[in-house]
N, C-alpha and C positions, 0 to 999 in steps of 0.2 A: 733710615736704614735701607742697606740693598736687597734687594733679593733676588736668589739664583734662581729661574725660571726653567731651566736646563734641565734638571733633572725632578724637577716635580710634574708626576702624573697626571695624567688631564682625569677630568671626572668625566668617570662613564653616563651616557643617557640612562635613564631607568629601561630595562626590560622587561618586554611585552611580561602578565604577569601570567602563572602557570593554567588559570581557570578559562581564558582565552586560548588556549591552544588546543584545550581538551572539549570545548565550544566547538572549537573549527575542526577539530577530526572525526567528533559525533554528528557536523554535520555531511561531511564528505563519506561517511558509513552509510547514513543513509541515505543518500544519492544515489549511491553503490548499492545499495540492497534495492530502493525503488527501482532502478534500472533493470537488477536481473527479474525483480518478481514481473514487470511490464514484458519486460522479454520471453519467457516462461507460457505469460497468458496470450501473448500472439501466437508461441506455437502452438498448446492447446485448445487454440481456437477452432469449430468445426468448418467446414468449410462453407461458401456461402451457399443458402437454396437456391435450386436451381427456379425458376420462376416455369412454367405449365405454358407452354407457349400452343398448344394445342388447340383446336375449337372445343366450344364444350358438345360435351357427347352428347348422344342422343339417348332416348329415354330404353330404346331397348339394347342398348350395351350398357347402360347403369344398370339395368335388370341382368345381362352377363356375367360383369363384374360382381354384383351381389352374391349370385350365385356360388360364383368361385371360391369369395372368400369365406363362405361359409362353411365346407369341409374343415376348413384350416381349424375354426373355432372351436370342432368338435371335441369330446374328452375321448379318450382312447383309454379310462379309466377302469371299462370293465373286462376288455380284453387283456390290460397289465394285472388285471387283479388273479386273473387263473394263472399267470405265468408267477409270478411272486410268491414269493416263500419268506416268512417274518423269522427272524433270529430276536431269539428273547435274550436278552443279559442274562446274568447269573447273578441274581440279585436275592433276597431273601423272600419268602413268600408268606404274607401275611395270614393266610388262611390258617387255622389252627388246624391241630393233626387228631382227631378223633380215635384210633386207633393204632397198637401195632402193626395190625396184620392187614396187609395190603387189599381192596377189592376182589373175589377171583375173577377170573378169566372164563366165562362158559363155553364159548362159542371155539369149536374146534377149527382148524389153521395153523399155518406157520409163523409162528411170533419169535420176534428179536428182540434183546432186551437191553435198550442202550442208557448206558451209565454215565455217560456225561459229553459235552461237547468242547475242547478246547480250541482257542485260536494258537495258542503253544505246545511243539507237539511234547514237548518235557512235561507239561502238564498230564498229557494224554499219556505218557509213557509211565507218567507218578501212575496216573488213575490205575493202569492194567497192571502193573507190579503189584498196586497193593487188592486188585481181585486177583493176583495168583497168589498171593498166600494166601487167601480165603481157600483154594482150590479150586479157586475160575479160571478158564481158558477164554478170552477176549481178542476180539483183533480192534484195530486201530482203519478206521476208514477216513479218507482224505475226501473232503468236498470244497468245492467253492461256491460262496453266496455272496452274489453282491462285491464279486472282486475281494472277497477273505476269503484265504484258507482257514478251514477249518479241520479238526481232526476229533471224530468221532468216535469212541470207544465203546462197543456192541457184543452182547456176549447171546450164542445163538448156531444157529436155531433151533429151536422148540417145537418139537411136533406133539409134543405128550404133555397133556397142562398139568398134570402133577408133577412132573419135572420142573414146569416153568414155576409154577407156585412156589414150590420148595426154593428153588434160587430164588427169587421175588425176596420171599419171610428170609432168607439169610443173607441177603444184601443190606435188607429191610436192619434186621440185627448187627450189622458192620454198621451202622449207619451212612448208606450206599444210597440213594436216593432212585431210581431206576423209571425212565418210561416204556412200555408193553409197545410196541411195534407190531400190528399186524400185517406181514409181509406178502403172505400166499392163500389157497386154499387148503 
């Protein structure tokens, strides 16, 4: 019998299979990824030392140099310490509370009696609305520490310590927490 060769399809080769291709592009990834992290660490590279091409010194500029550098190493820790002022959080304080009525005050002077510190001044404007219904007059003082603003709510001054007492025990009874400020003589 004959047969028509004409129109019969040739057979195809087998093709490459899919595991092989996915081979060959994880390794060209990382080629491509070794490449830029090489690239990367040349330019983070510091530069080279320079080598001291100088003679070596003599023993009384090593005694110079020592000297020098020894200001450098000093602490400047007690001169920062007068200039510093600590900001406490507002955090809870664990000391128990003994008493309603506050310590008095003996010692005559001008005492402020500031009721709270916020870094918000909405907070600080809560704080003084709610000592003017108590029937306090407070102002609102602007500080910065440490590059915060702060805004202080102080109610004051006080030249009569029975006056200050008395506000003290009715802040005390708001439950108004207050620190006694001695400001003058």
């Amino acid at each position: 019998m004959t047969r028509d060769y004409k129109n019969r399809r040739s057979r195809k080769k087998d093709a490459t299979p899919g595991w092989v291709w996915g081979l060959g592009g994880l390794a060209v990834g990382l080629a491509v990824a070794l490449a830029v992290h090489l690239q990367d660490r040349r330019q983070m590279r510091p530069a080279a030392p320079v080598a001291n091409t100088s003679a070596i010194p003599s023993s009384a500029s090593e005694a110079a140099m020592a000297e020098e550098e020894e200001p450098a190493s000093r602490f400047d820790f007690y001169e920062m310490l007068k200039n510093f002022e600590v900001v406490i959080p507002e955090t809870e304080s664990t000391v128990s509370k003994t008493g309603n009525n506050p310590a008095p005050v003996a010692k005559a002077g001008i005492y402020v009696l500031q009721a709270g510190s916020f870094q918000a001044f909405e907070d600080a404007d809560r704080m003084k609305a709610r000592l003017a219904l108590q029937g306090l007059q407070s102002q609102i003082q602007r500080v910065t520490i440490d590059d915060k603003r702060w805004h202080r709510v102080r109610l004051g001054p006080f030249t009569d310590l029975d006056e200050l007492q008395t506000t003290r025990r009715q802040l005390r009874e708001a439950d108004v927490e207050v620190l006694v400020l001695r400001v003058g003589e």
